[in-house]
Every structure is written in C-alpha cells, then in structure tokens.
PDB file of N, CA, C and O in Angstrom, chain B, residues numbered from 101:
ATOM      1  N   UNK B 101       9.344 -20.849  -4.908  1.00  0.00           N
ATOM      2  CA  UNK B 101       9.667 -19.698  -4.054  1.00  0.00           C
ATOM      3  C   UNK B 101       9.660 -20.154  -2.594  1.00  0.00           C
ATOM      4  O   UNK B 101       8.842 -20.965  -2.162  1.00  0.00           O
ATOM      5  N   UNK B 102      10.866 -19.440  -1.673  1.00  0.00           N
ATOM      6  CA  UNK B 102      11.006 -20.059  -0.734  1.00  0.00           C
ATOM      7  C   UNK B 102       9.432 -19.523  -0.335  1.00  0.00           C
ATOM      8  O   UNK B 102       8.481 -19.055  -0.960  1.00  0.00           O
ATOM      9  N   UNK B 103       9.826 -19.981   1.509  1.00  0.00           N
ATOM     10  CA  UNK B 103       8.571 -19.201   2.530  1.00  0.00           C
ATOM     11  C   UNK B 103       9.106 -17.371   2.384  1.00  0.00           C
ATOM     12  O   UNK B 103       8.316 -16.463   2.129  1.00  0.00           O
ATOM     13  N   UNK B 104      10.520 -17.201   2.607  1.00  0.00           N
ATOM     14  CA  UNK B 104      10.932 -16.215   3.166  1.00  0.00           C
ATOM     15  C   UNK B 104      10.563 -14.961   2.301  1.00  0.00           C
ATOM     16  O   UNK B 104      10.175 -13.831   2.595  1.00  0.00           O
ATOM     17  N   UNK B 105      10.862 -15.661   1.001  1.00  0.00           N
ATOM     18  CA  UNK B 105      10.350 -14.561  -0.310  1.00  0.00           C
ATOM     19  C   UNK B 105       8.481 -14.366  -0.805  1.00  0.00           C
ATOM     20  O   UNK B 105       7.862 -13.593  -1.536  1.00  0.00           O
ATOM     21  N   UNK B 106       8.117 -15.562   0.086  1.00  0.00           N
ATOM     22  CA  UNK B 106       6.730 -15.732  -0.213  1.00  0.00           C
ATOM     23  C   UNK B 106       6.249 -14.522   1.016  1.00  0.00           C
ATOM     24  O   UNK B 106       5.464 -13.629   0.698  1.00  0.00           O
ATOM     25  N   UNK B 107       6.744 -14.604   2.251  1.00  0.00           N
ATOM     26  CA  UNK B 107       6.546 -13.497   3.180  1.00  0.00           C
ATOM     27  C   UNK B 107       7.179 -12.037   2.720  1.00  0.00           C
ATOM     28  O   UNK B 107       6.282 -11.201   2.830  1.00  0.00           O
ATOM     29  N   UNK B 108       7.843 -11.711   2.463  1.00  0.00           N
ATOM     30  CA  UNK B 108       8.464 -10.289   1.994  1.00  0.00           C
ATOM     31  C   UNK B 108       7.779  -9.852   0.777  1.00  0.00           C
ATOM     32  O   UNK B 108       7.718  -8.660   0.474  1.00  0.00           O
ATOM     33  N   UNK B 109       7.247 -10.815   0.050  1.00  0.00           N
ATOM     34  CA  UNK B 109       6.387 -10.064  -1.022  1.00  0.00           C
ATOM     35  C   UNK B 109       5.001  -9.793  -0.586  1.00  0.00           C
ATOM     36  O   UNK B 109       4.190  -9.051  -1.141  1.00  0.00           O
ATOM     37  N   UNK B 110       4.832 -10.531   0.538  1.00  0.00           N
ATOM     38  CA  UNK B 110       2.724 -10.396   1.088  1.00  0.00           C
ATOM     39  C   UNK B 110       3.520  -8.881   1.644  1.00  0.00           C
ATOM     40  O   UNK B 110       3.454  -7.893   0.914  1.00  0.00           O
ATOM     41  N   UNK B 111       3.996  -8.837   2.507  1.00  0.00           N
ATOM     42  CA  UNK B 111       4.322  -7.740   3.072  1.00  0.00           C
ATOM     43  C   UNK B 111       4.546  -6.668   2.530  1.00  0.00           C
ATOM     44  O   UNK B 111       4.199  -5.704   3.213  1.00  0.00           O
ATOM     45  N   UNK B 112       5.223  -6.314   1.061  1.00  0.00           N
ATOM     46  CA  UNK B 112       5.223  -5.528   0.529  1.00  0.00           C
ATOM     47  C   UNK B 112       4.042  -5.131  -0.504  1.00  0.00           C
ATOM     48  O   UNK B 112       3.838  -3.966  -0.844  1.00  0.00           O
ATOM     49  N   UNK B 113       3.244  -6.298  -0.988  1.00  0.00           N
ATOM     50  CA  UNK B 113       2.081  -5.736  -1.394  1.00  0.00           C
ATOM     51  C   UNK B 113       1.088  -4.998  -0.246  1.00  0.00           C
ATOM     52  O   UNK B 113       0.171  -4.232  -0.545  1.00  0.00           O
ATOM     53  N   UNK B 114       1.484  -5.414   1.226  1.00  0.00           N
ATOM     54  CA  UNK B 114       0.556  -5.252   2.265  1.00  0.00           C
ATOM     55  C   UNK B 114       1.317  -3.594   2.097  1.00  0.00           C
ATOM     56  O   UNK B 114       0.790  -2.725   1.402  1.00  0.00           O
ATOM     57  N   UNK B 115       2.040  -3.472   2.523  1.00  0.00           N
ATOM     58  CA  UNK B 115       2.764  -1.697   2.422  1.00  0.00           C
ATOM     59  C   UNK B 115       2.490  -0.487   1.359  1.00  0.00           C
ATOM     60  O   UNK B 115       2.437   0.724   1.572  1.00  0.00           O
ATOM     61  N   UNK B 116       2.325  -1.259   0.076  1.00  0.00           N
ATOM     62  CA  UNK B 116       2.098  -0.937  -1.182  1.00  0.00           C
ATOM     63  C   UNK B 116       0.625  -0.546  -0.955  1.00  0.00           C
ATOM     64  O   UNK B 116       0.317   0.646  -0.992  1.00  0.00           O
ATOM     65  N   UNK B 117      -0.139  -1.335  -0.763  1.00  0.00           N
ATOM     66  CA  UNK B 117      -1.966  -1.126  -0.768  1.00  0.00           C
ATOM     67  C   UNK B 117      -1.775   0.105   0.567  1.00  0.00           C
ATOM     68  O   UNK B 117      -2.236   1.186   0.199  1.00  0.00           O
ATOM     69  N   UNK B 118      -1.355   0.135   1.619  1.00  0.00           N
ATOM     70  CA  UNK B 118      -1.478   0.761   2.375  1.00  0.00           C
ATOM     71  C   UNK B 118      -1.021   2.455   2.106  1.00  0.00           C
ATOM     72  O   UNK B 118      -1.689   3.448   2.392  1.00  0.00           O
ATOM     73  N   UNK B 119       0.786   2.375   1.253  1.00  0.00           N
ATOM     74  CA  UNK B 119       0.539   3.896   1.054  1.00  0.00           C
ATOM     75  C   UNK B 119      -0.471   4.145  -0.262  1.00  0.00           C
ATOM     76  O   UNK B 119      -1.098   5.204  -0.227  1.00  0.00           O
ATOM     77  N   UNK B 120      -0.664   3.373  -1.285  1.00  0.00           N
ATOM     78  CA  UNK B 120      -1.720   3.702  -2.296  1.00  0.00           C
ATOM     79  C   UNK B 120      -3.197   4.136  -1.532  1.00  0.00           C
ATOM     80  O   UNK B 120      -3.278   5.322  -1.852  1.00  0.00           O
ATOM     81  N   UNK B 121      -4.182   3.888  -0.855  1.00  0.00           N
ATOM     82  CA  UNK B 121      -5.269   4.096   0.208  1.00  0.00           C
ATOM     83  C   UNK B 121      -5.035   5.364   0.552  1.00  0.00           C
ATOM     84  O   UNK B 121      -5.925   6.214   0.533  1.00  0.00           O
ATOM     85  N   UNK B 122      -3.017   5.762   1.123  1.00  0.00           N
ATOM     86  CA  UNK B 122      -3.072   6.620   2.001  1.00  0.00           C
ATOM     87  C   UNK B 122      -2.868   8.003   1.078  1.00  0.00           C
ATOM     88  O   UNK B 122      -3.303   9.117   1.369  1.00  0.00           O
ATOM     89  N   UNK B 123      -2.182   7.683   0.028  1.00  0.00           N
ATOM     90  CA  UNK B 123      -2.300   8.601  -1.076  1.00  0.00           C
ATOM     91  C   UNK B 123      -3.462   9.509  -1.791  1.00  0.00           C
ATOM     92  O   UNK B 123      -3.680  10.703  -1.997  1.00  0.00           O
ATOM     93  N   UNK B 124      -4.103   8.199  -2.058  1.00  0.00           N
ATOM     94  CA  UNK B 124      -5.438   8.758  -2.598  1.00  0.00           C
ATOM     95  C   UNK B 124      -6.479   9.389  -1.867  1.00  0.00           C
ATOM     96  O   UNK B 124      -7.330  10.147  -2.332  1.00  0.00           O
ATOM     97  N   UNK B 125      -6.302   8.886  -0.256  1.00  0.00           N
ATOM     98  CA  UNK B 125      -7.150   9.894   0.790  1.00  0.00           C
ATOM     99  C   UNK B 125      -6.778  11.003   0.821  1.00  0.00           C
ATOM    100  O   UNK B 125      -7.603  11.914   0.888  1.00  0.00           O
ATOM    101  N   UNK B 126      -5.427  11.248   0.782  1.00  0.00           N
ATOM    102  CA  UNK B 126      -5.181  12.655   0.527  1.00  0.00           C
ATOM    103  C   UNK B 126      -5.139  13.653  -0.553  1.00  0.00           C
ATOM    104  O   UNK B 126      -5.117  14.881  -0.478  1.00  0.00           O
ATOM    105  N   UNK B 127      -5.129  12.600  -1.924  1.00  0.00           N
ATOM    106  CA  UNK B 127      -5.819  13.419  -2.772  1.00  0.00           C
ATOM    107  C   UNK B 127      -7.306  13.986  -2.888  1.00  0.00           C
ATOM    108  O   UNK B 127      -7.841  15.079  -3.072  1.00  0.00           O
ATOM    109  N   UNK B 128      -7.666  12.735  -2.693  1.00  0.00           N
ATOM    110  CA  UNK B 128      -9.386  13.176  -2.203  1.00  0.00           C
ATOM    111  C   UNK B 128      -9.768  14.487  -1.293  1.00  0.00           C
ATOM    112  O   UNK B 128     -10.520  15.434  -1.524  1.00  0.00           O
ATOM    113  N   UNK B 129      -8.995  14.179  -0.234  1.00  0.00           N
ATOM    114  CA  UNK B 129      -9.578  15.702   0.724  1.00  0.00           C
ATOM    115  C   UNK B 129      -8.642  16.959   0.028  1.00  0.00           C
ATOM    116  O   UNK B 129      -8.938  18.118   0.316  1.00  0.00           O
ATOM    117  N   UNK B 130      -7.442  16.664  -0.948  1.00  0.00           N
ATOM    118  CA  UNK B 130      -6.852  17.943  -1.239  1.00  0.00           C
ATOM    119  C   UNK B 130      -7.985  18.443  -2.004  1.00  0.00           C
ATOM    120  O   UNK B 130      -8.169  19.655  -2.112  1.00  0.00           O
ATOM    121  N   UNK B 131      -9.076  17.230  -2.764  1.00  0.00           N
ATOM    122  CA  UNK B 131     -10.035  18.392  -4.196  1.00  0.00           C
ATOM    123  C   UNK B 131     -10.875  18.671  -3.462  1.00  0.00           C
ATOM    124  O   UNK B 131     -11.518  19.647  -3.849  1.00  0.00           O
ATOM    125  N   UNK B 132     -11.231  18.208  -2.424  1.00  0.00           N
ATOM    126  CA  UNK B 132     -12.670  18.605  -1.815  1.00  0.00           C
ATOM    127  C   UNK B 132     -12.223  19.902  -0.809  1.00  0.00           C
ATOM    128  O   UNK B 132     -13.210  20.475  -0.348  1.00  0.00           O
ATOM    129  N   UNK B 133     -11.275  20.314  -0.501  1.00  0.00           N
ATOM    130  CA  UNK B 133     -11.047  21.509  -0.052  1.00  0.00           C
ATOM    131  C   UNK B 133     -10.257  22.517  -1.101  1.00  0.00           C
ATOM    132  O   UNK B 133      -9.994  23.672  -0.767  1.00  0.00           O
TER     133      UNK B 133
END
C-alpha cells in the first residue's frame, strides 16, 4: 500500500472514531434526559 492510501485510511478511521464518540454522546444525553 502506497503512503497516500496508507494516509486516507488513518484519516478515515480518525473521522469514523470521531462521528462514532459523537453519536453515542448524543445518545447518552438523549436517555438521560
């Protein structure tokens, strides 16, 4: 695998973890209210 595809996939797992986190925070405060 090049570099270029080795960078676009960190990056998209980096995006991926980030809306998953941002998801589940908001499920979290949707049950707790």
């Amino acid at each position: 695998m090049n570099l270029q595809a080795q960078l676009k996939t960190a990056m998209d797992s980096q995006l991926n973890n980030y809306y998953f986190s941002f998801f589940m925070r908001k499920s979290i405060e949707a049950k707790a209210f």
